[in-house]
N, C-alpha and C positions, 0 to 999 in steps of 0.2 A: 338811714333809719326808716323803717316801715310805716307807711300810712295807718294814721288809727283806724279803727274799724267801730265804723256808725251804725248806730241800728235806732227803729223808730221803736215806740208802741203801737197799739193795733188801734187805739181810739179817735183818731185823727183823719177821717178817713172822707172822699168823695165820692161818690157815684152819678154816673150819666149815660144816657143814648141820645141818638138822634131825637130831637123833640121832645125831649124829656131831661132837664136841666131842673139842680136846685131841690132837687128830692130828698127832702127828711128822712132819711134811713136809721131805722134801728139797729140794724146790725147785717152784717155780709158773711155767712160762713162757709169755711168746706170749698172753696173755688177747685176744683179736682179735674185731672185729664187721666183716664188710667189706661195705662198700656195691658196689650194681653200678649202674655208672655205663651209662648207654643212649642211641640216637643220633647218638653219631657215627661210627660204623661206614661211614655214608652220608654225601653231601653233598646238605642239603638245597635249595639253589638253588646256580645260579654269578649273579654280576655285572659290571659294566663293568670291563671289563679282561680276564673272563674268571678272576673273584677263586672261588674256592670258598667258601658259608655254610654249614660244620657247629652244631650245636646239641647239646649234651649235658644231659644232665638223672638227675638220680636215679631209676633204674629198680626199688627194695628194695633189698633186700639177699640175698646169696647165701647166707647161712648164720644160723642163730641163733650169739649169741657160744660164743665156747669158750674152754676155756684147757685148758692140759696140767698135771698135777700128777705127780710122780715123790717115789713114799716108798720105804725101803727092804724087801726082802723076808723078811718074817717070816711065821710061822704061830700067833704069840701072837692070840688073841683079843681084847686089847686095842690090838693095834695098826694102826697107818692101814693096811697091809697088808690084812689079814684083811680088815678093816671097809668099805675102798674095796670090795673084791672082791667082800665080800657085798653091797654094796650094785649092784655091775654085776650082779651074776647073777641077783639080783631085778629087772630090768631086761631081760634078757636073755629072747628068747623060747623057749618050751618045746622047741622045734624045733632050739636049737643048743645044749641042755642047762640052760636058764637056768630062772628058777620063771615067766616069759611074766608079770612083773607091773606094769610099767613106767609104769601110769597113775596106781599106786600110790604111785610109789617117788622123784615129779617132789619134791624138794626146795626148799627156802632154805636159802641160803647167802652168806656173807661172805667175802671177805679182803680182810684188814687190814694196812695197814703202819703201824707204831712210829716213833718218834723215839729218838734218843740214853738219853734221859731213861724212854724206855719209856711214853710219850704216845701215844695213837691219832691217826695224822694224818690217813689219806688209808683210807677202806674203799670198797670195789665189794660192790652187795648184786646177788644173785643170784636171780632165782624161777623155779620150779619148770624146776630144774636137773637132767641126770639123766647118770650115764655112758656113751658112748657108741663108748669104744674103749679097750682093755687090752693090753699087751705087754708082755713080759718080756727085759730089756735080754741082752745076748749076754753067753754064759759061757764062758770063755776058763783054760784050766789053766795060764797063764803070768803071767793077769792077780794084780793085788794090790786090785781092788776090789770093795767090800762087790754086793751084786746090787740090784739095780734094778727096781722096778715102774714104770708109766707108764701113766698113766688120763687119756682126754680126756674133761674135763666140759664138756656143754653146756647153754646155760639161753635160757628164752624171752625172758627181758630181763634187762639187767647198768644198774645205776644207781649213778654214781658220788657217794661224797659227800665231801668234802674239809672239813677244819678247820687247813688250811695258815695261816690269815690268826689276827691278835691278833686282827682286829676282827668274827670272829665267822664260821662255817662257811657254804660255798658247797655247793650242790646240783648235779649235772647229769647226765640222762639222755642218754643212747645213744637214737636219732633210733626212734621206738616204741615205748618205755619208759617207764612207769610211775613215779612216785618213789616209793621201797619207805623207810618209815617206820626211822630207829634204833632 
């Protein structure tokens, strides 16, 4: 008989890099790596009938992966606030007010989704990750919601590893990707 097939919710979640543990997150969206497909833009012969033969093929990829993280806005030094931020602006080059340190500042990192039970199911390991875009959600004198920060992280490779199954954890890389050790 076939093993059941387990699956989490999305609300149970961790996040971490190097130096930065324990971060209140609001939410993690869009984690995304997209390939760019090349080729068929053209037709590379016609045939009998007067058939068209395109060909596509994997061209790289158009972006290192990213994902978007939104915490809320504080000025506490403990929190994912402050901490995301300091960690962009040490990223950030001297020229748009940042410490210019970015080659310093490339991270590891994790997130993590939970089970019911509070079980580690499913983690995406991250290397040398680093912020590459901040914005500050709109303020509004009618609005009743808490404020909003929004940090895109990006990283040179994301490798997923999965312990979904009783029969013992699956590995698998994003197509250039290293498998980064638990």
């Amino acid at each position: 008989m076939a093993e059941p097939i387990f699956t989490v919710g999305a609300s149970s979640y961790y996040l971490e890099f190097d130096g930065l543990q324990d971060l209140p997150i609001k939410s993690i969206a869009q984690v995304s790596y997209e390939g760019k497909g090349t080729g068929a833009q053209k037709p590379i012969a016609s045939t009998r009938g007067g058939r068209t033969v395109r060909q596509t093929t994997i061209g790289g990829y158009e972006t290192h992966p990213t994902m978007t993280i939104e915490v809320y806005l504080s000025g506490d030094p403990n929190s994912a606030s402050f901490m995301l931020y300091q960690w962009f602006k040490a990223c950030l080059p001297a020229s748009d007010g940042g410490d210019s340190n970015w080659e310093n500042n490339r991270k590891t990192g994790s997130i993590v989704v939970y089970d019911p039970s509070g079980g580690e199911r499913l983690r995406w390991n991250l290397e040398r990750a680093w912020p590459i875009k901040y914005s500050i959600a709109d303020a509004d004198v009618t609005g009743d919601a808490l404020a909003v920060e929004t940090f895109e992280i990006t990283a040179e490779t994301i490798t997923k590893d999965s312990s979904m199954s009783t029969t013992g954890g699956a590995s698998s890389s994003m197509p250039g990707a290293e498998p980064v050790p638990a």
